[in-house]
C-alpha positions in Angstrom: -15.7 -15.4 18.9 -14.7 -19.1 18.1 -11.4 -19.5 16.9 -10.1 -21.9 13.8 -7.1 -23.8 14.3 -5.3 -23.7 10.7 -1.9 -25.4 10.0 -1.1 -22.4 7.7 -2.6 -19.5 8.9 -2.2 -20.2 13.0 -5.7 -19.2 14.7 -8.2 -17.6 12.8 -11.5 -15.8 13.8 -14.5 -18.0 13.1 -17.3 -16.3 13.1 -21.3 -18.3 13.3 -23.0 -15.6 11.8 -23.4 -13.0 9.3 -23.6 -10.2 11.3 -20.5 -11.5 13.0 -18.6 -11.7 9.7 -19.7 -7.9 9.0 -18.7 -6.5 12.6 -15.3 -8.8 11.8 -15.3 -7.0 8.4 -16.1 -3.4 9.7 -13.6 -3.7 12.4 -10.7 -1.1 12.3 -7.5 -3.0 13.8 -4.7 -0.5 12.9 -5.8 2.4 15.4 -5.1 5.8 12.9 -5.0 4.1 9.3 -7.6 3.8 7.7 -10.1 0.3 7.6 -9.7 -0.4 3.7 -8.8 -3.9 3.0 -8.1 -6.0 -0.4 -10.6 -9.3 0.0 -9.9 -13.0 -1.2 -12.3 -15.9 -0.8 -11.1 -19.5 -1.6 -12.9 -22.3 -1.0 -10.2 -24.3 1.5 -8.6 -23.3 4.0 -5.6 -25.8 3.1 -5.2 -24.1 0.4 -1.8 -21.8 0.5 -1.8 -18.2 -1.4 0.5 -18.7 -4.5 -0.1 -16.9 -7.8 -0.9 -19.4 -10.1 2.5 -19.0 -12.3 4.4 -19.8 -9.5 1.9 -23.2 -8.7 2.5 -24.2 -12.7 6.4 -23.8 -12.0 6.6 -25.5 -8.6 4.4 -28.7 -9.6 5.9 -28.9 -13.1 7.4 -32.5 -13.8 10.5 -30.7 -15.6 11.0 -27.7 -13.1 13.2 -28.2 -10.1 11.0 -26.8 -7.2 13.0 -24.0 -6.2 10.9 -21.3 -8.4 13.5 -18.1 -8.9 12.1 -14.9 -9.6 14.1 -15.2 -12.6 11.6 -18.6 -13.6 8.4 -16.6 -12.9 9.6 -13.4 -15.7 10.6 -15.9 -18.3 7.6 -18.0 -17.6 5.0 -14.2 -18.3 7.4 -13.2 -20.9 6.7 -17.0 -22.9 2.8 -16.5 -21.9 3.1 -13.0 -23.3 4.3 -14.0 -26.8 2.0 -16.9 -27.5 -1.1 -14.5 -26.3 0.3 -11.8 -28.7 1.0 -14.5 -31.2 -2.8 -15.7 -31.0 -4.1 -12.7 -31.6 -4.6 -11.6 -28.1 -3.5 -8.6 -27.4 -6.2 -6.5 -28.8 -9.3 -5.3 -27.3 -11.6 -3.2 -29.4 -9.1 -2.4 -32.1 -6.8 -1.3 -29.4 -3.5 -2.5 -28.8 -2.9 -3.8 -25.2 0.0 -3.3 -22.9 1.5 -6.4 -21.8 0.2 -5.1 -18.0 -3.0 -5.0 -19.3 -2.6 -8.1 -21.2 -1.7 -10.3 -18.3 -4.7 -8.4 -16.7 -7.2 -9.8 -19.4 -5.3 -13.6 -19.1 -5.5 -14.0 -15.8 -9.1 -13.2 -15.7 -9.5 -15.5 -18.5 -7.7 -18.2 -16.1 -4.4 -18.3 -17.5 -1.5 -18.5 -14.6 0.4 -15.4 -14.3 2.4 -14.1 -11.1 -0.8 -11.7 -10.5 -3.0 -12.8 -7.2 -6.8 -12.0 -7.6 -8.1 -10.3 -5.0 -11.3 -7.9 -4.6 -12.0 -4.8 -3.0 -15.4 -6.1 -2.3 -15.5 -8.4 0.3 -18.7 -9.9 -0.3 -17.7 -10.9 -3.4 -14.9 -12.0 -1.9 -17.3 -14.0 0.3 -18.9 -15.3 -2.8 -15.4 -17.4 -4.0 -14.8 -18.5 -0.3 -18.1 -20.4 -0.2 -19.3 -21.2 -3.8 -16.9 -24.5 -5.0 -16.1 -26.1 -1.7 -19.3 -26.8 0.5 -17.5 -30.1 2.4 -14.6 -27.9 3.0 -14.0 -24.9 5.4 -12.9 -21.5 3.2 -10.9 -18.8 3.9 -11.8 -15.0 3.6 -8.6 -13.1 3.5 -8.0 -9.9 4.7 -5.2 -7.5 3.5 -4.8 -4.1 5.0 -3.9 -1.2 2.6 -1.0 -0.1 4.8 0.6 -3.0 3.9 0.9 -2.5 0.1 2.6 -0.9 -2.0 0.7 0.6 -5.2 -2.0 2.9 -6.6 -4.9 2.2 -4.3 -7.2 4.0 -6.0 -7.1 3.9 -9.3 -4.6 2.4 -12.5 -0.8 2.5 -11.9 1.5 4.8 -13.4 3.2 3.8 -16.8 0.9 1.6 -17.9 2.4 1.3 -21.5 5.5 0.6 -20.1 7.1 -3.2 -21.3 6.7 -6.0 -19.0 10.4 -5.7 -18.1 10.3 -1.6 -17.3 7.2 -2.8 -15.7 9.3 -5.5 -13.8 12.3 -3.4 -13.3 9.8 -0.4 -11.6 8.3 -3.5 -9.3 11.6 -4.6 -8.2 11.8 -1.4 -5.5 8.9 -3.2 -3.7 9.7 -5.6 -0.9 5.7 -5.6 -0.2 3.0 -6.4 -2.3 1.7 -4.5 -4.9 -1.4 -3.3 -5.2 -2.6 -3.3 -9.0 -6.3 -1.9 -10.2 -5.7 -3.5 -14.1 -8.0 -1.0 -16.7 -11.7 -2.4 -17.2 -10.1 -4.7 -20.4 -12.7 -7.6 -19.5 -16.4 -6.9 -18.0 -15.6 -9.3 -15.5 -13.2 -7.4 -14.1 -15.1 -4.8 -13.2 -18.1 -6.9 -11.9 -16.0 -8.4 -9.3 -14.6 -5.3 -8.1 -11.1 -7.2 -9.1 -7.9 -5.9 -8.6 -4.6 -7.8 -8.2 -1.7 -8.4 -5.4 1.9 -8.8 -7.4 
């Protein structure tokens, strides 16, 4: 298989066919574990993977550009209030947790810390190929032994505030696997779940 040559991501497996891709896809590299993998498609390769809070803090005009995880909380916690102050945080009558409201933003495209991955990788496929037709994507791979989290289902203490939430994050030096609750139909249509 032909190789890519990427300045960020060293060499990369470039496959010239669909069944290719799927024999790439299906392929179990950890021998024992098993072949489950969180998806991400972005439309260039150039492209580095940042959560989109930490992009609005590092190209800020009035931030320095060494982003503290200090920055990134006091950033959510701001974008928490003025969603709650909005009217937000509701979703059929229901109050939401401030998980699940940063869920329901960031599908929504607000910039939290929360990467959007999928455990789909077609549509996965879909993102790397859809915007960017002049430029070569990127279908990124994460295996699930190297994250930490619920992987099948919601995590525990969901109604917990975003700094317990925080605080039970903190004992992670991998990332975190997050299925958010269905709070958006789109969501759930794109198999979406989250890296934090």
């Amino acid at each position: 298989m032909k190789l890519y040559k990427s300045d960020l991501f060293g060499d990369i497996k470039q496959p010239e066919s669909f069944l290719e891709l799927l024999g790439l896809i299906t392929e179990n590299n950890i021998e024992g574990s098993f072949n489950v993998k969180m998806w991400r498609g972005q439309g260039d390769i150039n492209w580095r993977i940042d959560s989109g809070a930490y992009r609005r803090l590092a190209y800020s005009s009035n931030h320095d550009k060494n982003i503290r995880e200090l920055d990134i909380a006091n950033y959510e916690m701001t974008l928490l209030r003025q969603a709650k102050h909005k009217g937000f945080g509701y979703s059929k009558g229901r109050r939401l947790s401030d998980f699940e409201l940063l869920a329901k933003l960031q599908h929504h495209g607000a910039a939290t810390r929360f990467v959007d991955f999928s455990k789909n990788c077609l549509v996965a496929l879909w993102f790397c190929i859809d915007n960017s037709l002049d430029k070569t994507g990127l279908l990124f791979g994460v295996h699930t032994d190297y994250l930490g989290g619920n992987l099948e289902g919601s995590i525990r203490n969901l109604d917990d505030t975003y700094n317990e939430f925080m605080l039970g994050l903190s004992k992670y030096d991998v990332p975190f696997f997050i299925e958010p609750p269905v709070v958006s139909p789109r969501i759930a249509a794109q198999h979406g779940v989250f890296l934090y």
